[in-house]
NUDOVEX-909472 format. One record per atom (N, C-alpha, C, O): atom name; y, x, z; residue number from 1. Coordinates in pm, whole numbers, plus 32768, in hexadecimal, padded with zeros to 4 digits. Atoms other than C-alpha are relative to their C-alpha. Layout:
<rs>
R,CA,Y,X,Z,NUM
...
</rs>
This chain:
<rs>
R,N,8018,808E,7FEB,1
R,CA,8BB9,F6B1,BB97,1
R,C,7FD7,7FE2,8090,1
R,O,8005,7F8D,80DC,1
R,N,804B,8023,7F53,2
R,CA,8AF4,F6BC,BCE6,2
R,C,8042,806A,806D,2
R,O,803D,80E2,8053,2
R,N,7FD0,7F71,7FA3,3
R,CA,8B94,F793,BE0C,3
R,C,7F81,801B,8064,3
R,O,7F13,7FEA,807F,3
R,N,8093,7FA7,7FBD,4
R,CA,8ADD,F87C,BEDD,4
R,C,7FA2,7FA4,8082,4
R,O,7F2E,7FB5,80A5,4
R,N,8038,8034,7F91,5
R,CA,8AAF,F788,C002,5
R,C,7FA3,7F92,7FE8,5
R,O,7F62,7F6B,8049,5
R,N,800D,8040,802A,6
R,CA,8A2D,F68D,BF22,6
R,C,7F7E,801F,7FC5,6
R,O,7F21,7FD2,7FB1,6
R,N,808D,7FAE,8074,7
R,CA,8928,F79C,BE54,7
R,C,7F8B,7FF9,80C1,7
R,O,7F17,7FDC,80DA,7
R,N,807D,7FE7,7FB3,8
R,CA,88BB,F7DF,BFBF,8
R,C,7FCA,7F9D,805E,8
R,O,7F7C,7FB5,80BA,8
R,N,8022,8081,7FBB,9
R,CA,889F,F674,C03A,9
R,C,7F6B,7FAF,7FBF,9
R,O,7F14,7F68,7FF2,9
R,N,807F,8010,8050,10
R,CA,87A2,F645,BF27,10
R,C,7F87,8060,8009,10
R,O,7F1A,8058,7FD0,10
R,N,8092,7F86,7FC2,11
R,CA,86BC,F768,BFAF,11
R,C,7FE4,8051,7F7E,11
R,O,7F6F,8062,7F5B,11
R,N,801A,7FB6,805E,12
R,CA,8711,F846,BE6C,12
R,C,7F7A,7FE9,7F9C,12
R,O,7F4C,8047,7F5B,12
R,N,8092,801D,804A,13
R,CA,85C3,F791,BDB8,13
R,C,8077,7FDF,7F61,13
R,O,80E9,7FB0,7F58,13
R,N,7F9B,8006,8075,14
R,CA,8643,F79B,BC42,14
R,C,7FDE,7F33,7FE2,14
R,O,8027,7EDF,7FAE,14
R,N,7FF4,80B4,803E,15
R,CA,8597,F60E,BC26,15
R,C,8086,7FD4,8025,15
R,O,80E2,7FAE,7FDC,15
R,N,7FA9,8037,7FA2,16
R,CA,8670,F5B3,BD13,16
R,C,80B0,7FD8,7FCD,16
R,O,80EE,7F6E,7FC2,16
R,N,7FBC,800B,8045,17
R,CA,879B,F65D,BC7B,17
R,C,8038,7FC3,7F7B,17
R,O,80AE,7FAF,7F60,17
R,N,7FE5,8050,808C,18
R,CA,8764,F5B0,BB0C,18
R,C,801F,7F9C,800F,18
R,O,8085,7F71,7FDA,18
R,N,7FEA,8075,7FEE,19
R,CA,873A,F47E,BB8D,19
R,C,80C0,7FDE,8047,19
R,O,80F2,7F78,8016,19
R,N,7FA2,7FEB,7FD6,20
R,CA,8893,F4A3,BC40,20
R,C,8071,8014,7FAA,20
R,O,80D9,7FD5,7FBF,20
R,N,7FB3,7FF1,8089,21
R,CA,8945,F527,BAF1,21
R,C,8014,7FB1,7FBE,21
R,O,807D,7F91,7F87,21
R,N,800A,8076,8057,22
R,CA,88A6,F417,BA53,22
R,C,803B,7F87,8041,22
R,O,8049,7F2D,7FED,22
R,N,7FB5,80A0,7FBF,23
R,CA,8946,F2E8,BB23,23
R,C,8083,802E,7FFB,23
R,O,80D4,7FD7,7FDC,23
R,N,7F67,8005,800F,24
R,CA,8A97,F38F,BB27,24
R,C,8017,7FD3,7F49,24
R,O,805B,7F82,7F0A,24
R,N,7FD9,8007,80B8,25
R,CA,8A93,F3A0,B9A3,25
R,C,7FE6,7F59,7FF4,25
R,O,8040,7F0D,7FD2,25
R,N,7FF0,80C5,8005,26
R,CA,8A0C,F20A,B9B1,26
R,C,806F,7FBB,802D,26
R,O,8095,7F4E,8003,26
R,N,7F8D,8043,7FB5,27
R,CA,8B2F,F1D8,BA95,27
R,C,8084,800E,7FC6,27
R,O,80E4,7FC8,7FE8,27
R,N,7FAC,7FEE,8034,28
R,CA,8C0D,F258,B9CB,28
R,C,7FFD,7FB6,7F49,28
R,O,8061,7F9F,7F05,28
R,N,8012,805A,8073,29
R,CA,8BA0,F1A6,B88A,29
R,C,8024,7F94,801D,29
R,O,806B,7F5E,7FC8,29
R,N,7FEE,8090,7FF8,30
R,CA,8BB9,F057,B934,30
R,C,8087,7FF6,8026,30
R,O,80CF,7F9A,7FFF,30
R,N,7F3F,801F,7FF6,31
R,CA,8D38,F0AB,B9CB,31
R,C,8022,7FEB,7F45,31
R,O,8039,7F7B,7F19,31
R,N,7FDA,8017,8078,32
R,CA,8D7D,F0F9,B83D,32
R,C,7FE8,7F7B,7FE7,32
R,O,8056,7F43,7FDE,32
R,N,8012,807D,8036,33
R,CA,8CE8,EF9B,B7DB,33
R,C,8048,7FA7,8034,33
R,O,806B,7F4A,7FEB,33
R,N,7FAA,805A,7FBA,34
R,CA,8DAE,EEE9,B8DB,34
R,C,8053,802A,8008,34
R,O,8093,7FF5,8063,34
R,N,7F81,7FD4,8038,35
R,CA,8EC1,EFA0,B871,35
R,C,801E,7FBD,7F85,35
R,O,8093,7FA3,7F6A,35
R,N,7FA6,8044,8055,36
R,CA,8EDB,EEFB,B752,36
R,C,8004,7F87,8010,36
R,O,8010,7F5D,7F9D,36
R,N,7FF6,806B,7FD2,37
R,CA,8EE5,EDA8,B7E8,37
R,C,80CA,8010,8020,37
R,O,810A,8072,8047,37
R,N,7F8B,800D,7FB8,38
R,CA,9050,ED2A,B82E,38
R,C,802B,8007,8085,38
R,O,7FCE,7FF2,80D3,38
R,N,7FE3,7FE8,7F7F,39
R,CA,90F9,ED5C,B965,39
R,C,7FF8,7F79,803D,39
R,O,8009,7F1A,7FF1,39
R,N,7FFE,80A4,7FC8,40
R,CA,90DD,EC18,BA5F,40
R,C,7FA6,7F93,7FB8,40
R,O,7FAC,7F19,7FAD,40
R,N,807B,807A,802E,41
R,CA,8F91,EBB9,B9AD,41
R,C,7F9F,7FFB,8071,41
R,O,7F77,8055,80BB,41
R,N,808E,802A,7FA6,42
R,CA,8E80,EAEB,BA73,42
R,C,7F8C,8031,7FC0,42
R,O,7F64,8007,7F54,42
R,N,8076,7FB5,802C,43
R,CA,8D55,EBD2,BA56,43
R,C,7F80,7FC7,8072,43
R,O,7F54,7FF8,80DA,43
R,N,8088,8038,7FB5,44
R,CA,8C31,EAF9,BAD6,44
R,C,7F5E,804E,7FFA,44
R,O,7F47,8091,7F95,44
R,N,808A,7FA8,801E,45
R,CA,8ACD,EB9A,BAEA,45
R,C,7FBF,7FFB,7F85,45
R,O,7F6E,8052,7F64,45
R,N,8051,8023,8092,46
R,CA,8A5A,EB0C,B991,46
R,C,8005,8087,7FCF,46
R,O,7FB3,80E0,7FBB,46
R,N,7FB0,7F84,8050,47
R,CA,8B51,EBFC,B901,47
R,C,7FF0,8097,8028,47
R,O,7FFC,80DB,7FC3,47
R,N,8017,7FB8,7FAE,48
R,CA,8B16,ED1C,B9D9,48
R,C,7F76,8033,7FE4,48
R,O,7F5C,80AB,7FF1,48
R,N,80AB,7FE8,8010,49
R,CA,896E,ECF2,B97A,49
R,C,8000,800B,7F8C,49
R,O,7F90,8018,7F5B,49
R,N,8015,800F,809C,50
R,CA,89E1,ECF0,B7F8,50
R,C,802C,8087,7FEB,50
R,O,7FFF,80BA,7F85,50
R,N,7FAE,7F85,7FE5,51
R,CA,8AAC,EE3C,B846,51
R,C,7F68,8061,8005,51
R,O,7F44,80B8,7FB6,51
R,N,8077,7FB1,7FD3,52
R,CA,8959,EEB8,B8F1,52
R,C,7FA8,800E,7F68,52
R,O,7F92,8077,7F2B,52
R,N,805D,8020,805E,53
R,CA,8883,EE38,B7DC,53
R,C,804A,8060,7F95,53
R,O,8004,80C1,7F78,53
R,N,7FBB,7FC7,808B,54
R,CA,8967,EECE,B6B9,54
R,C,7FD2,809D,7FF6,54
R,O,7FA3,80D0,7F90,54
R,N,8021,7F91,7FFB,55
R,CA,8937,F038,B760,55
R,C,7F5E,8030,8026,55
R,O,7F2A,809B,8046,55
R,N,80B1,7FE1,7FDB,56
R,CA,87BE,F01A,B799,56
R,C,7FDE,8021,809F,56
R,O,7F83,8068,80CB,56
R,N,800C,7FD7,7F5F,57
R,CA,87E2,F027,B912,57
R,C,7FC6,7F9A,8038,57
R,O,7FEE,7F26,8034,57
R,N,8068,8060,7FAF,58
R,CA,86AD,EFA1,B9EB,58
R,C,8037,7FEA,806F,58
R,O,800D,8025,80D3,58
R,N,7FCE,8009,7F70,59
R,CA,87A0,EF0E,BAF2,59
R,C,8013,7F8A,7FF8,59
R,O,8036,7F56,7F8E,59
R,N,7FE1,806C,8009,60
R,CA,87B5,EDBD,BB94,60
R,C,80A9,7FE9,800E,60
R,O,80EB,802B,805E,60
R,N,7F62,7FE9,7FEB,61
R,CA,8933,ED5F,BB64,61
R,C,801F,7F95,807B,61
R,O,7FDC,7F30,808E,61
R,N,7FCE,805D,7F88,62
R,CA,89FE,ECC2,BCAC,62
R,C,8083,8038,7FEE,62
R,O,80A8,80AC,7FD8,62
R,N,7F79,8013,8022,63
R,CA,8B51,EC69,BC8B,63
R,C,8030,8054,807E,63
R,O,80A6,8058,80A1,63
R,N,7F8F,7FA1,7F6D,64
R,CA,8BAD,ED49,BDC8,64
R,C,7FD1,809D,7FE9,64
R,O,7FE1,80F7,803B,64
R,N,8037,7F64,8034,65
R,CA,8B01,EE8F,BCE7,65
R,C,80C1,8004,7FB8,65
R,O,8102,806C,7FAB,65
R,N,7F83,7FC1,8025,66
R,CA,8C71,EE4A,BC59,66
R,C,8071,8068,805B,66
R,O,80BB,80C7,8042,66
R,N,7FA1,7FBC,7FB1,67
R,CA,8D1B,EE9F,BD7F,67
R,C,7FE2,80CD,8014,67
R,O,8035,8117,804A,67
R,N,7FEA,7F9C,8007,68
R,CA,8C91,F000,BD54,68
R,C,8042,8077,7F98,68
R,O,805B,80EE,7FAB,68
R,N,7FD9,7FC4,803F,69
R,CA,8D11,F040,BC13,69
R,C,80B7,7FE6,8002,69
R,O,8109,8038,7FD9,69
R,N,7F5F,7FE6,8013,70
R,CA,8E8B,EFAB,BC41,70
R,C,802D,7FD2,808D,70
R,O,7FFC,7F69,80B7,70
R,N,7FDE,7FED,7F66,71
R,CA,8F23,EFC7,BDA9,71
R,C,804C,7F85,8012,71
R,O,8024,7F33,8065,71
R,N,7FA6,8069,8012,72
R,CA,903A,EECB,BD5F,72
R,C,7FC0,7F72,7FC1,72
R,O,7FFF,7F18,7F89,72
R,N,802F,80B5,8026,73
R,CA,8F4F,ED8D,BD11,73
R,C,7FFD,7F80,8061,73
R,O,7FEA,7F98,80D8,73
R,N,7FE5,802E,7F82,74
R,CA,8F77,EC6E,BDCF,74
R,C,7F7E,7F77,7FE5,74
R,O,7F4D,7F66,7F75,74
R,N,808C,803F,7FFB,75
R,CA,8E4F,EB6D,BE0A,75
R,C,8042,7F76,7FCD,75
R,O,80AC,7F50,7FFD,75
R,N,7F98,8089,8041,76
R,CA,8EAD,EA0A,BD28,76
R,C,7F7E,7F7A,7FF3,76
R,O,7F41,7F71,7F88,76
R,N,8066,809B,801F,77
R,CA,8DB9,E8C2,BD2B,77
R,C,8040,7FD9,7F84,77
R,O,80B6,7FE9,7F63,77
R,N,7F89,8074,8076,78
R,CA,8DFE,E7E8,BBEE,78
R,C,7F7D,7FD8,7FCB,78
R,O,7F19,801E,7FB9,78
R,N,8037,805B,8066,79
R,CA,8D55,E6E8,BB3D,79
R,C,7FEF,8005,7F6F,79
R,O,803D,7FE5,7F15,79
R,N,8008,8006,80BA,80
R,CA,8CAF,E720,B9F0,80
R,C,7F9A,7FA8,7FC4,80
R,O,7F25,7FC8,7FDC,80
R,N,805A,8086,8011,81
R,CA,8C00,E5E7,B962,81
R,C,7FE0,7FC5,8041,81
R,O,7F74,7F8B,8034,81
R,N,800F,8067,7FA7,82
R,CA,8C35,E535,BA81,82
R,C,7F75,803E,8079,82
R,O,7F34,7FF1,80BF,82
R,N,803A,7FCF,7FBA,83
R,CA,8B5D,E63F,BB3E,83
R,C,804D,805E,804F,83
R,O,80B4,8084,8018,83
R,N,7F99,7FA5,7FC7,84
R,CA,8BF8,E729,BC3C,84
R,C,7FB2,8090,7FD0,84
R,O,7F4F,80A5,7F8A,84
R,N,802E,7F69,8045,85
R,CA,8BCA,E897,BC03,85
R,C,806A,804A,8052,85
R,O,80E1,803C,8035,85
R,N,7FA8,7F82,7FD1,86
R,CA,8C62,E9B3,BCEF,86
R,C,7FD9,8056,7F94,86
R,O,7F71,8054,7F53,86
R,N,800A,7F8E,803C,87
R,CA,8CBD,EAE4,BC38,87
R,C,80A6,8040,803F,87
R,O,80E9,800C,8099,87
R,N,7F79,7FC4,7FB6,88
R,CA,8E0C,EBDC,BC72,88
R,C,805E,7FF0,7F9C,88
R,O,8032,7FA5,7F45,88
R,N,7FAA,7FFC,8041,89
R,CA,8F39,EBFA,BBB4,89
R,C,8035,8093,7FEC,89
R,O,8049,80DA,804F,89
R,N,7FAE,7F4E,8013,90
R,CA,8FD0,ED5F,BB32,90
R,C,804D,8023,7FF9,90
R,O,8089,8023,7F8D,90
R,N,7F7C,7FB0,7FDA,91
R,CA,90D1,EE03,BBB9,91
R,C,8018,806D,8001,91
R,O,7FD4,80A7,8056,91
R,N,8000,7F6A,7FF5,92
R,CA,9150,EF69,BB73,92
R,C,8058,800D,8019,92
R,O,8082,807F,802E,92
</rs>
């Protein structure tokens, strides 16, 4: 999971390492969840903090934490109840 330059960027402390294991494995739970979203859906932060919330993860959500899980998103404004709301759109 971690390569060597990576074990020794963390100064070989095993906290260090768990914690490190443990955010890839969160990161990879939340691609799955927004995997099952349709392709060319508007994923605003609500959605994104309900994702967080579902997996028990103490993180604040920001609609540009998407851009680390899908490379191909593109940044979309839109109006929902007559309020604006940036979020991205999903592209694979």
């Amino acid at each position: 999971m971690l390569g060597s330059k990576r074990i020794k960027s963390l100064s070989y402390k095993e906290s260090n390492l768990k914690n490190e294991i443990k955010n890839k494995n969160n990161d990879s739970k939340v691609i799955h969840e927004l995997d099952k979203l349709n392709i060319n859906t508007f994923i605003e932060c609500s959605k994104l903090k309900d994702i967080y919330n579902k997996l028990g993860m103490k993180k604040t959500a920001k609609a540009t934490d998407i851009t680390r899980y899908y490379v191909n998103s593109i940044l979309v404004s839109k109006r929902i109840n007559g309020k604006k709301c940036k979020g991205y759109e999903l592209h694979k």
